[in-house]
C-alpha positions in Angstrom: 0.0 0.0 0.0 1.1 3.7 -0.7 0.0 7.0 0.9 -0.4 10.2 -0.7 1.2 13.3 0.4 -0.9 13.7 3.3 -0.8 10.4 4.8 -3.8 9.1 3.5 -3.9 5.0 1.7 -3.8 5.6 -1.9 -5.0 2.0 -3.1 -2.0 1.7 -5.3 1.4 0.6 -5.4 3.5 3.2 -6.5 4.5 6.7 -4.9 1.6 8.6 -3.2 2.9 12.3 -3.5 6.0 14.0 -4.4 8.0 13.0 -1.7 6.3 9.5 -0.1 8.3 7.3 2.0 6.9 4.2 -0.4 5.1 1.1 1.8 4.2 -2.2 -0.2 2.7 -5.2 1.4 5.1 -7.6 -1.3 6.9 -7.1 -4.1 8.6 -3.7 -4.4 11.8 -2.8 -5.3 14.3 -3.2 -2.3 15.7 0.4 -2.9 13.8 3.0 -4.0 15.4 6.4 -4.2 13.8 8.9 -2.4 13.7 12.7 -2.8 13.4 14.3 0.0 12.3 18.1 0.6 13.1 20.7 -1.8 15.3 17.9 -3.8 18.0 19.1 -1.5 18.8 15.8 0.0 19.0 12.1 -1.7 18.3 9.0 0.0 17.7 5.1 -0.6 15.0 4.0 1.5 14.5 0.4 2.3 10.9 -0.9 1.6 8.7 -1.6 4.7 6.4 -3.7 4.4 2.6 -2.5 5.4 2.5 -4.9 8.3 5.5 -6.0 10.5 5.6 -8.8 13.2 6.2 -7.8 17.0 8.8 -10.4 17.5 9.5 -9.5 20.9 8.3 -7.2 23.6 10.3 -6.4 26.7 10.5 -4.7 30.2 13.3 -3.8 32.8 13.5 -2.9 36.4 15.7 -0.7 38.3 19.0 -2.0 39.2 22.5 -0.4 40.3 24.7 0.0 37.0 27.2 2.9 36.4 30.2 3.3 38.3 28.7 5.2 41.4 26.1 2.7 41.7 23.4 4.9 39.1 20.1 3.1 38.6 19.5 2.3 35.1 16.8 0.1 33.7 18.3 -0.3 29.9 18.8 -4.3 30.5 15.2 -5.3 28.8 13.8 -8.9 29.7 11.4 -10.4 27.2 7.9 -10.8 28.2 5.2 -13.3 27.1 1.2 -12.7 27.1 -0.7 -9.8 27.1 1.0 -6.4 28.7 -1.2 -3.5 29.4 -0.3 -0.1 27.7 -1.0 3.0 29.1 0.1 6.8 27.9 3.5 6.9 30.1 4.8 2.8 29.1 4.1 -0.4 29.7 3.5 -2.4 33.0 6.1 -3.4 34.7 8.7 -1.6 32.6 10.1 0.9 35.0 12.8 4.1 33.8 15.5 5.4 36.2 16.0 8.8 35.0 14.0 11.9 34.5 13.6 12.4 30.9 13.0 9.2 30.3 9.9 7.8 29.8 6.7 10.3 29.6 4.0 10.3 27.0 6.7 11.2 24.4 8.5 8.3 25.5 6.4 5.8 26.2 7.7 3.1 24.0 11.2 2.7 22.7 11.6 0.3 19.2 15.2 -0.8 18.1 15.1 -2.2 15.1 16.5 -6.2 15.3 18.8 -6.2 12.6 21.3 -3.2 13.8 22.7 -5.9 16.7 24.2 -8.1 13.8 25.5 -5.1 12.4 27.2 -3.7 15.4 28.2 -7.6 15.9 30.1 -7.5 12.5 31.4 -4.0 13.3 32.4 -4.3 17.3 34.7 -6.7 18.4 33.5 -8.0 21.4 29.8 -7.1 21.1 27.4 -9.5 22.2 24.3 -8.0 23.1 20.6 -9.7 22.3 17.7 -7.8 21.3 16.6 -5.7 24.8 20.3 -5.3 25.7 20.1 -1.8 24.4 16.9 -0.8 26.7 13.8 -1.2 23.8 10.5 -1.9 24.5 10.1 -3.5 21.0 12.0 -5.3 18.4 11.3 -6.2 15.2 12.9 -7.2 11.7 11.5 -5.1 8.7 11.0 -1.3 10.0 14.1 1.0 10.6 14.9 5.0 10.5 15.2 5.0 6.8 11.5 2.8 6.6 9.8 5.0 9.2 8.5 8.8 9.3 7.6 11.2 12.1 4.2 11.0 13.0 3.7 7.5 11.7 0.5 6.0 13.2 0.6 1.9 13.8 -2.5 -0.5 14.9 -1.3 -3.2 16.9 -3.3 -6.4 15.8 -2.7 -9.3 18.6 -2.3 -12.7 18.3 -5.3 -14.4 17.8 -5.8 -16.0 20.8 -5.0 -12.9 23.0 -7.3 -10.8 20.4 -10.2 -13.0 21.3 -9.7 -12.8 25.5 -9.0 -9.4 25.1 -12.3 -8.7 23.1 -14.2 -10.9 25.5 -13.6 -9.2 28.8 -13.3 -5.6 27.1 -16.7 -6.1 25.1 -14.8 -4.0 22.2 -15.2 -5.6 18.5 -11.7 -4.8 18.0 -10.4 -6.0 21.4 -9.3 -2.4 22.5 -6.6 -2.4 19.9 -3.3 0.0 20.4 -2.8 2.9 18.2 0.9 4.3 19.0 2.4 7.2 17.2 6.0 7.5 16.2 7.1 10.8 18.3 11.1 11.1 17.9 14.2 9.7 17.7 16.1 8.1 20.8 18.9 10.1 21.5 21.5 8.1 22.5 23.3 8.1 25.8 26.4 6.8 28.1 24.7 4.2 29.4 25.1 2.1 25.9 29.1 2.1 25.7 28.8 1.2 29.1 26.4 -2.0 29.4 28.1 -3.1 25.7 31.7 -2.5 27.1 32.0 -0.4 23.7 32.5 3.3 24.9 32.0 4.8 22.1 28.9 2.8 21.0 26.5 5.9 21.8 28.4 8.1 19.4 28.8 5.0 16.3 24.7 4.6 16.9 24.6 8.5 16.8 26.9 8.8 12.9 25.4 5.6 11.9 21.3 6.7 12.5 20.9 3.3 13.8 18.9 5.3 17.1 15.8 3.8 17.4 12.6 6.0 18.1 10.0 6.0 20.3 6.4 6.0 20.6 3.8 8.1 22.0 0.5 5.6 23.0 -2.8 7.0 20.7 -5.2 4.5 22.0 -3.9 2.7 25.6 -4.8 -1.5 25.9 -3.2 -4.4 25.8 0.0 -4.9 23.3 2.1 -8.9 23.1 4.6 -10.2 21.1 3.3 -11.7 17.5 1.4 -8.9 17.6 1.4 -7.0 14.0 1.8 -3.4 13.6 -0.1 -2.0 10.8 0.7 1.7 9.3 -2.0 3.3 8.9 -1.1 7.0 8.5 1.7 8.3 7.5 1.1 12.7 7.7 5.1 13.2 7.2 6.2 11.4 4.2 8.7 13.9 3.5 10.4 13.3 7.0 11.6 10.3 7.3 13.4 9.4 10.8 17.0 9.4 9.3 17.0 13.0 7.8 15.7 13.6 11.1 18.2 12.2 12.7 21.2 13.0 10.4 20.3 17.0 9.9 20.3 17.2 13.7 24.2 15.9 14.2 25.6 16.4 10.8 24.2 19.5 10.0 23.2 21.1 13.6 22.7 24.8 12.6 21.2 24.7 9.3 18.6 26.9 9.9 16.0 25.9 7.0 16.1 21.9 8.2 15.9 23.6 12.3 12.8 25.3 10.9 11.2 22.4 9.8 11.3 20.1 12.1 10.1 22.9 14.9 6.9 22.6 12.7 6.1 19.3 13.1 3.9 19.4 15.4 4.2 15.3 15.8 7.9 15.7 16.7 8.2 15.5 20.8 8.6 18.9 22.2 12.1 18.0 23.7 13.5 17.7 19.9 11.2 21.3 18.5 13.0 22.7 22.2 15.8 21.9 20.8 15.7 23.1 17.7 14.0 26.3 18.9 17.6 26.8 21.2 19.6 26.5 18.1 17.8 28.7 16.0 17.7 31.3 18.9 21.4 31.2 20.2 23.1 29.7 16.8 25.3 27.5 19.7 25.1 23.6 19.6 24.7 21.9 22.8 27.7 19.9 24.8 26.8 16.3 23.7 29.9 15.0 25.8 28.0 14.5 29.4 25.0 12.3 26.8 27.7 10.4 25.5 30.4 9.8 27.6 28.8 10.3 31.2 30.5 9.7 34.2 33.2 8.1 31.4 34.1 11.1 30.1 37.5 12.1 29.8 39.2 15.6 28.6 42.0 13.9 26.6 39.7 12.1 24.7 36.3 13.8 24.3 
């Protein structure tokens, strides 16, 4: 399926405006190049498929991590069954830190495939799917397949789909809606739990960040569950020039403008973007990166 250039299904397989992030169910192209706003910047986007499995949804708990004993709750567990969803996360899955979390944050999705990439890349990197603190993981969606303000129904599993509609009395079992909200911005605490210090800053140059979602419609979310697009208001922002204007082109004012327009985008990335515009200053992204592991020799 393909969406116009205001998000709506266009019935057809084939672009839907002048600049749509292209969605097929089979049989597309693997790389389709995309032009992006103003024909000012180039990209080949991965298809995405209109459905994608839930392969695996996880939580974490509090426990003492960084060198002064810091709470973190990055180490994700898988769960099985049906997890209630409500506008701040799922239950059980607690968040150490303020800022993370919150209705912009609910949800954080980390695409399966980047581990084997940062497997082939990192000597000594071993981490599984939840090692780098998502909520979901998939195969099939990633920055380059996704766009700001992407909407996705969560279809369960059968079985959990009919319990759910049983004791809710909903035809549609009370089905998620979650909206994609911004990119994860990526922090200390991934060098340190991977043993690969700079591993924040290679996910930051790479766009392999992940994103997070804000919850549309609260319920009941498992894994096997499919997540269906269905709206798609931003094709001409996909996550990676997202992600890629804000660290490789941090004060160009025209992209700063645009994303502080998106009224989608979570207001701690338009706040951002506000500050540059105002000041014309980057911020220090040393304490994200590096944390208590920063070092003036090397940073």
């Amino acid at each position: 399926m393909c969406f116009d250039d205001k998000g709506a299904p266009t019935g057809e397989h084939g672009v839907g405006g002048q600049f749509a992030c292209w969605v097929t169910s089979a049989g597309a192209p693997a790389n389709l190049l995309v032009l992006f706003a103003q024909g000012k910047y180039h990209r080949h986007m991965t298809v995405m498929k209109a459905t994608t499995r839930l392969d695996t949804l996880l939580v974490g708990r509090k426990v003492p991590f960084g060198p002064a004993g810091e709470l973190s709750a990055v180490q994700k567990h898988p769960v099985s069954g049906a997890v209630a969803l409500e506008s701040t996360g799922l239950s059980g899955d607690e968040h150490a830190e303020h800022g993370h979390g919150g209705t912009d944050k609910a949800l954080l999705h980390y695409p399966a495939e980047h581990y084997e990439m940062w497997g082939n890349r990192l000597q000594g990197f071993h981490l599984k799917p939840g090692g780098l603190g998502e909520n979901i993981s998939t195969l099939g969606m990633t920055e380059e397949t996704v766009c700001i303000g992407d909407r996705y129904r969560v279809h369960l599993p059968g079985p959990i789909a009919t319990e759910t509609t049983k004791h809710s009395g909903a035809e549609n079992g009370n089905e998620v809606v979650l909206e994609l909200s911004e990119p994860r911005q990526p922090c200390w605490k991934l060098g340190h739990i991977s043993a690969v210090r700079e591993l924040p800053l290679l996910i930051q140059q790479e766009a392999a960040t992940g994103w997070y979602y804000r919850v549309i419609t609260a319920g009941v979310v498992a894994a096997g569950a499919e997540l269906e697009l269905i709206s798609r208001p931003h094709p001409d922002w996909p996550l990676v020039r997202i992600i890629r204007g804000v660290y490789e082109t941090p004060l160009d004012a025209e992209f700063l403008s645009g994303i502080v327009s998106i009224p989608e985008l979570g207001a701690a990335w338009r706040a951002l973007a506000a500050r540059r515009l105002e000041t014309g200053t980057v911020e220090n992204w040393k304490g994200r990166l590096y944390g208590p592991f920063a070092t003036n020799a090397h940073d």
